[in-house]
C-alpha positions in Angstrom: 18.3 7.7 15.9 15.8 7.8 12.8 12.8 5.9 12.8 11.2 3.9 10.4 8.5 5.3 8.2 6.7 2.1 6.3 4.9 3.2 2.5 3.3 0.2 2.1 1.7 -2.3 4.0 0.5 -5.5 4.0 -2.1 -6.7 1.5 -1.5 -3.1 -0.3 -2.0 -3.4 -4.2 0.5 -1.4 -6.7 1.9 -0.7 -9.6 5.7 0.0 -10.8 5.4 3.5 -12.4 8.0 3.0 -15.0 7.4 -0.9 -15.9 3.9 -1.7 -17.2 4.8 -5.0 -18.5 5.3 -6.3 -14.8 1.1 -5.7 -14.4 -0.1 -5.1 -11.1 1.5 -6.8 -8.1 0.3 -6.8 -3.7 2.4 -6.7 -1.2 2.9 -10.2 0.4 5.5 -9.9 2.9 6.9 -6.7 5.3 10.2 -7.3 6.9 11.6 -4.6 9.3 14.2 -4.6 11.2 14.2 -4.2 15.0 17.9 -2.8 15.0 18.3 0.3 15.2 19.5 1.6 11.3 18.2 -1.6 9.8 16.6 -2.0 6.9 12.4 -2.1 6.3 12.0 -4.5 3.1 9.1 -5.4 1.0 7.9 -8.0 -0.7 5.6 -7.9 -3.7 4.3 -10.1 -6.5 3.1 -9.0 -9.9 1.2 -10.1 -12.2 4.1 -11.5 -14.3 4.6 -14.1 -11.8 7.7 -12.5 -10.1 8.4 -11.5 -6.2 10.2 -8.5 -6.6 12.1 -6.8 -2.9 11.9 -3.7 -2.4 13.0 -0.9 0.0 10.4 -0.1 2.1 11.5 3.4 4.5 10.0 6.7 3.4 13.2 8.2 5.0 15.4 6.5 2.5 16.7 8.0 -0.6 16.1 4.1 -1.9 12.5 3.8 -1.2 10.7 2.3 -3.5 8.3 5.2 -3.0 10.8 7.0 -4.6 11.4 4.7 -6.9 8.5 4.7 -9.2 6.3 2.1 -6.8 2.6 3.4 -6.1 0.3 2.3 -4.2 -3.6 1.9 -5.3 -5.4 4.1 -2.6 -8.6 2.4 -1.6 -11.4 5.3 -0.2 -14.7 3.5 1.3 -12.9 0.4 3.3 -16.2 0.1 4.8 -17.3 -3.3 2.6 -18.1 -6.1 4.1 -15.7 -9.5 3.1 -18.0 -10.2 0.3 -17.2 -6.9 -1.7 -20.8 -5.6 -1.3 -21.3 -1.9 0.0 -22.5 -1.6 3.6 -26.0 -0.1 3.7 -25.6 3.7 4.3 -26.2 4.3 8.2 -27.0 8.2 7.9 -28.3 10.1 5.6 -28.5 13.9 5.1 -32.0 15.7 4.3 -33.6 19.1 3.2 -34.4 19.4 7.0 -31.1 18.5 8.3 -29.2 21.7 6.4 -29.0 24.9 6.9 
């Protein structure tokens, strides 16, 4: 049987490709199945006030992936909960190359 291949997670912050006026939304809820062939739903709220439910499996033609949904890739996760950078724990030198 196929497995289930989750796009988004929760916490994840998108946007809806073809409808700016909904703003930006997060996921707030992940619901998957645990039978086999069920369905792996998300649940996200925008900016416009709305939870919108959306399909969830990359290996469905209906994923919201698919769909238009993207996801805001964050690079650097390493910030501490106040939103401050971590100090840098290595640092490369002249006399470290070559």
């Amino acid at each position: 049987m196929r497995g289930i291949r989750q796009f988004l997670r929760l916490g994840d912050c998108v946007w809806q490709f073809y409808r700016d006026d909904w703003g930006n939304g997060v996921v707030v809820e992940v619901m998957t199945s645990t039978i086999i062939g069920g369905t792996c739903l998300v649940r996200i709220l925008f900016e416009d006030g709305q939870q919108r439910t959306f399909n969830n499996d990359l290996n469905s033609e209906m994923c919201c992936a698919r769909m238009g949904m993207r996801r805001e890739h964050v690079f650097g996760r390493g910030r501490d909960r106040s939103g401050s950078r971590r100090p840098v724990t290595r640092q490369v030198t002249a006399a470290g190359l070559g």
